[in-house]
GUVODO-934071 format. One record per residue (C-alpha): residue in three letters; x, y, z. Coordinates in Angstrom, 1 decimal, decimal comma. Last residue first. Layout:
GUVODO-934071
(ALA; (X; Y; Z));
...
//
This chain:
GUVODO-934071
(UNK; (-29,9; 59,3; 107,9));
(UNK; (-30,9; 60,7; 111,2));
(UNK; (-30,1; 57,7; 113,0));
(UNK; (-26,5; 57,8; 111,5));
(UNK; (-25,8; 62,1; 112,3));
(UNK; (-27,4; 60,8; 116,0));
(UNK; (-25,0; 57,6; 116,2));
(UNK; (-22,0; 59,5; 115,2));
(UNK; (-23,2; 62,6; 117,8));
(UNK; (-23,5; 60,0; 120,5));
(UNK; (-20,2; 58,2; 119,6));
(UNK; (-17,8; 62,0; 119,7));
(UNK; (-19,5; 62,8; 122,9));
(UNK; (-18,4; 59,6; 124,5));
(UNK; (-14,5; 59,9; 122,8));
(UNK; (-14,8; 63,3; 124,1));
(UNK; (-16,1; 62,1; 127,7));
(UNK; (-13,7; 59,4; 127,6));
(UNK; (-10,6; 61,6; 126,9));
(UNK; (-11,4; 63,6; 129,9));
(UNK; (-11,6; 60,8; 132,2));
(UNK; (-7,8; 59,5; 131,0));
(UNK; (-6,5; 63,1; 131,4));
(UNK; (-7,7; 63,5; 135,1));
(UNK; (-6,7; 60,2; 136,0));
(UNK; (-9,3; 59,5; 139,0));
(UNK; (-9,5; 60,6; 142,6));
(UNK; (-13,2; 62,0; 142,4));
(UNK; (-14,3; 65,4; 143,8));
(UNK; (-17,7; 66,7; 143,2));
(UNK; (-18,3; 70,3; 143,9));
(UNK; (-21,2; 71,6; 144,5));
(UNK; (-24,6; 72,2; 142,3));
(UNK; (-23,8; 69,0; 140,0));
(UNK; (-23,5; 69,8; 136,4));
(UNK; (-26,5; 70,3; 134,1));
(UNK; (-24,7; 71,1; 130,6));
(UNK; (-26,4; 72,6; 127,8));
(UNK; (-24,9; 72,4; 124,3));
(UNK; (-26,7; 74,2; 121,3));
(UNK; (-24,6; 72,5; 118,4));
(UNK; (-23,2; 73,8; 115,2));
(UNK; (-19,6; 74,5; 116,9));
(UNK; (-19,9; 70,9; 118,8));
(UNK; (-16,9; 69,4; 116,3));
(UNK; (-14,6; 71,8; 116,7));
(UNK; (-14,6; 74,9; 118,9));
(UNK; (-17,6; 73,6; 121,0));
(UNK; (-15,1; 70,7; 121,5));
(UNK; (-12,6; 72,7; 124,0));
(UNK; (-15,6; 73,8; 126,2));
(UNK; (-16,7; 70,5; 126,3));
(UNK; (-14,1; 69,4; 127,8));
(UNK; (-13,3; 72,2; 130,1));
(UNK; (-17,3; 72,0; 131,4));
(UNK; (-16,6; 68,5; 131,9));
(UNK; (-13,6; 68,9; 134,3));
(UNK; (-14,6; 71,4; 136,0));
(UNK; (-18,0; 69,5; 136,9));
(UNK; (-15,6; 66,5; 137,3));
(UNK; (-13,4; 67,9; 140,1));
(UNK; (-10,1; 67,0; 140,8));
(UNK; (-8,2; 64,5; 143,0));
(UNK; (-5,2; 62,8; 141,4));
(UNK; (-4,6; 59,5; 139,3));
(UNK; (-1,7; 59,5; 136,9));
(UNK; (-2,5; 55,6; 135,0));
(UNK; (0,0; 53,9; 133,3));
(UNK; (-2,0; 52,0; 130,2));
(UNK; (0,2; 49,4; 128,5));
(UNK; (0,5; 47,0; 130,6));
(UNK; (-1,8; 44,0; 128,7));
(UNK; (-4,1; 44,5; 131,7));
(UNK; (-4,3; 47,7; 132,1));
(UNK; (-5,2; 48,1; 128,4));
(UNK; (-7,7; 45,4; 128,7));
(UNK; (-9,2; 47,0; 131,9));
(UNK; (-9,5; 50,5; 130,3));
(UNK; (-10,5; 49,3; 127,0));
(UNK; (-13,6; 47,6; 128,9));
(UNK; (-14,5; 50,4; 130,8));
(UNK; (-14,7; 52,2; 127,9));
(UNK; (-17,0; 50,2; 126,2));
(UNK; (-19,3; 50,0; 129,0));
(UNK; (-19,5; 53,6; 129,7));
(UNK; (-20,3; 53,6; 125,8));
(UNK; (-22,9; 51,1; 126,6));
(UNK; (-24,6; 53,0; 128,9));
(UNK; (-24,6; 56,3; 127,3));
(UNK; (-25,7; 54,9; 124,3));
(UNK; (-28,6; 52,9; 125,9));
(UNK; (-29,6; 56,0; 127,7));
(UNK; (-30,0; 58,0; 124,7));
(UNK; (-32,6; 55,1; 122,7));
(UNK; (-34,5; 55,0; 126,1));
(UNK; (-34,5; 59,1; 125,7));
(UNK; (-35,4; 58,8; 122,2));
(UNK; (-37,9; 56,2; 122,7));
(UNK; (-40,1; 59,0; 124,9));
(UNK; (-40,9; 57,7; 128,2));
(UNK; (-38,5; 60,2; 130,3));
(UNK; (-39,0; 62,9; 127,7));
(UNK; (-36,2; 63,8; 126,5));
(UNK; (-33,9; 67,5; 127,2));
(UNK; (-32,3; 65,8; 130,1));
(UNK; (-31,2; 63,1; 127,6));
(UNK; (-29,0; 65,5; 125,7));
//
């Protein structure tokens, strides 16, 4: 969505404070979930363009059916040791909050 803005347009100021403070709010759960023990985390390697693509792949079934999606994913691999499942459920949970705040800002 913000590679469609125009870098000085509010919109894409508007984007990027969204996208960071989601990052932001999921950090935050992470680390309080760690913390109180409840979160066991399955790291292995695997690839985030792969990963996003399957994401989003599943959602334009549901809730991005309506949508035009266009990803821009790295142009080689990129291999992160991470919990595959974990990452995955913060990019829906992120792409779920950006379209909230777009069907509010649009009311």
């Amino acid at each position: 969505m913000k590679a469609n803005l125009d870098e000085g347009s509010q919109n894409a100021g508007l984007v990027g404070d969204v996208i960071r403070t989601a990052h932001r709010g999921i950090e935050l759960s992470q680390k309080l979930q760690a913390f109180a023990g409840r979160q066991k985390l399955n790291r292995s390697r695997f690839d985030l363009n792969h990963s996003v693509a399957e994401v989003t792949a599943r959602l334009k079934s549901t809730i991005l059916r309506d949508i035009e999606v266009e990803l821009a994913l790295l142009p080689a691999s990129c291999l992160v040791a991470a919990d595959p499942e974990k990452f995955q459920q913060a990019v829906e949970e992120l792409i779920e909050n950006i379209l909230q705040w777009i069907i509010g800002a649009g009311s």
